[in-house]
N, C-alpha and C positions, 0 to 999 in steps of 0.2 A: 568359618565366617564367609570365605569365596561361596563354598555352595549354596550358603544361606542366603547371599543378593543375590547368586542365576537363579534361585528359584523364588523370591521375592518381586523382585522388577521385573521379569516377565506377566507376574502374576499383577501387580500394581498395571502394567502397560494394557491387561486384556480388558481388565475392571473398569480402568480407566473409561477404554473406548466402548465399553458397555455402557456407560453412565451418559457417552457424549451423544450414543444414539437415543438412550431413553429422551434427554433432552430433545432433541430435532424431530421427537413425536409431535412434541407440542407445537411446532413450527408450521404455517400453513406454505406450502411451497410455494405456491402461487400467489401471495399477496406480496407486495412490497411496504413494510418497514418505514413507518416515520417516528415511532418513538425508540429512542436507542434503550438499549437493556444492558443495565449494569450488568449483572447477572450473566449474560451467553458471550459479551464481552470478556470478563474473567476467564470463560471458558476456553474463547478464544488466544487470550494471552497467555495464560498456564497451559494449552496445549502445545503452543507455538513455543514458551523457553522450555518445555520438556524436547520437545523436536530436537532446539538448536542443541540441546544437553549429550543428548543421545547421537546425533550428527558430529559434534564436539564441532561446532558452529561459533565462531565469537566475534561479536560487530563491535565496530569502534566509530563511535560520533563524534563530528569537529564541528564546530560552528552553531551549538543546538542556544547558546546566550544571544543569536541573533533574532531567535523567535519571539514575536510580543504574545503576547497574553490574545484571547478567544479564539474562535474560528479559522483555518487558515482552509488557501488551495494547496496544495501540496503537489507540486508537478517536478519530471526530473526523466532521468535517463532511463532504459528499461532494458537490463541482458540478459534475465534469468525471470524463470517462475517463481526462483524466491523472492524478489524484489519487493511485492507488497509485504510480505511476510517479516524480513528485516525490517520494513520502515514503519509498517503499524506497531513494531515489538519495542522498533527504538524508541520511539518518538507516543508510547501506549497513551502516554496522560492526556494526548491529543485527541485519546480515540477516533482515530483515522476511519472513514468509510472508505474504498476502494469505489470507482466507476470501473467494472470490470466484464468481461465477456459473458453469456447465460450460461459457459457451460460449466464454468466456476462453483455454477451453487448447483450442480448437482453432484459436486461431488462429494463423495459417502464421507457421515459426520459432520465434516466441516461446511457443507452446502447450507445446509440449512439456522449454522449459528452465525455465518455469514449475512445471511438475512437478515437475523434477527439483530446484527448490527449495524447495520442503515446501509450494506451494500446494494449500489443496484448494477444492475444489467445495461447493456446498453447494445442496444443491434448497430454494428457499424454499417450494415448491408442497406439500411431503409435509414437516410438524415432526416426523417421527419419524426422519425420515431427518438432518433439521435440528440436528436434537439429538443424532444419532451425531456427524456434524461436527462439533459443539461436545467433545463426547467427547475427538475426535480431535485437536483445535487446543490443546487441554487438554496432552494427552500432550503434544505435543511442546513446549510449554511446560516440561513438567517436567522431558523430558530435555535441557535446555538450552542449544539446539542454535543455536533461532533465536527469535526473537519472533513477534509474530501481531498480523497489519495487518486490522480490523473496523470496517465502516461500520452502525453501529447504525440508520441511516435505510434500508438493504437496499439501496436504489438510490441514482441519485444523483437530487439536486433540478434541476428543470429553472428553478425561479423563483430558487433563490435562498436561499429560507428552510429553517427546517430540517422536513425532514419528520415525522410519528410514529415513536417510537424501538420497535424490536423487543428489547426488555429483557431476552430470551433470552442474547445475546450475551455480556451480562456474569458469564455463566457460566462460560466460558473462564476468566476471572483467577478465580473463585473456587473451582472444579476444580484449577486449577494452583496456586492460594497466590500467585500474583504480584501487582505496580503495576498499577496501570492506567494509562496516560500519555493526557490526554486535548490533541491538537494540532487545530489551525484551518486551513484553506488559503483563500487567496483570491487571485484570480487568473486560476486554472486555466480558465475559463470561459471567457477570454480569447481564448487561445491558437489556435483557427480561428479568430477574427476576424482576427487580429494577426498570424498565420506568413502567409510568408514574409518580409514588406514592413518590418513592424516586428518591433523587438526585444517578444519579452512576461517583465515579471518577475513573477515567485512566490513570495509572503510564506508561511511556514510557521510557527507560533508553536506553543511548546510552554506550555500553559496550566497545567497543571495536572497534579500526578502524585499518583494515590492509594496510600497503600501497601498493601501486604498484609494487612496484620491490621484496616482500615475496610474494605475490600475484601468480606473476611470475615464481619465483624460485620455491615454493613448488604445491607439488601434489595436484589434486582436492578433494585426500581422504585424505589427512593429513590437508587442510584446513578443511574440514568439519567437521573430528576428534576436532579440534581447536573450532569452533563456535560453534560445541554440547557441547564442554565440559563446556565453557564460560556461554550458555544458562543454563546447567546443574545445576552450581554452583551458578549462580543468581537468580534461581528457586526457590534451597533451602533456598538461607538466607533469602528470602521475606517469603517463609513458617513457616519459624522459628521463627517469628519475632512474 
């Protein structure tokens, strides 16, 4: 039986990612995505809990009865490259877009089903260009297809702490009239220490959800003021713990 899954799930894992490139033929790399695909979607999520399987990966969500129903912003802390990865996987029914870096979608596979799920790009180098993007995570906010995954820090933190927020971002929800949902991860950072050998788990807490019409009303620097402090103070109490 042991020899019969090391020579199955190997075989299942090569198939697999034969399949996931046949798909990303059909992909144009160079267009941007305004209809979400059920379809590359799937792809994406079944890729991702096979990952976390195989990683022996296991997240834990607190606070997910705070989210209301359509479209949300989804802004939060940022320690690892897995972070969109756990929070599109928790949070799938939302079908999350990422605003995420260009070099994201070239990479092999998942570059191109990333596309095809309303991710976009965003040059942090040119704000004029930064600001289309924000434009565009707008729309498809409003055509209420999917939600929109923004790490207000740009990058992620290598220490730990949260970096300076780019308060641009939270234009997004006030272009589209949406929530902002602001969630935490801690963990994440973990995970190349800890794969293969040990199990790594990933706490994901939904802290806090703004609605539409504070959203509105208040400045994009009194927001951001708001979800630093928020992240600030959930930081501590898990540190302290």
């Amino acid at each position: 039986m042991l020899l019969y899954l090391l020579l199955v799930i190997p075989a299942f894992i090569v198939l697999w990612f034969l399949f996931l490139f046949l798909c990303g033929l059909f992909v144009n790399p160079n267009r941007e995505y305004t209809q979400h695909s059920r379809f590359y979607r799937f792809l994406l999520d079944a890729s991702t809990a096979m990952g976390f399987l195989l990683l022996r990966i296991r997240v834990h969500v607190s606070g997910e009865e705070k989210l209301p129903p359509g479209p949300l912003l989804f802004v939060g802390n940022h320690r690892s490259n897995y972070d969109p990865l756990v929070t599109w996987y928790a949070f799938r029914s939302r079908n999350i877009a990422f605003v995420s870096k260009p070099s994201n979608f070239r990479i092999p596979f998942f570059g191109p089903i990333i596309r095809k799920c309303c991710f976009l790009p965003i040059d942090r180098s040119n704000p004029r260009n930064a600001i289309v993007t924000i434009q565009k995570a707008a729309a498809l906010l409003q055509q209420g297809q999917v939600s929109v995954g923004v790490y207000p820090e740009g990058t992620r933190s290598k220490t730990g702490t949260l970096l300076p927020f780019h308060n641009g971002v939270f234009k997004i929800a006030k272009r589209a009239q949406v929530p902002i949902a602001v969630i935490c991860v801690r963990g994440t950072e973990q995970i190349c220490k800890r794969t293969p050998w040990r199990r790594t788990d990933i706490w994901l807490d939904v802290l806090e959800v703004f609605p539409a019409h504070s959203v509105q009303r208040d400045k994009t620097d009194v927001i951001g003021a708001h979800v630093n402090c928020l992240l600030q103070e959930n930081m501590r109490k898990k540190v302290s713990l």
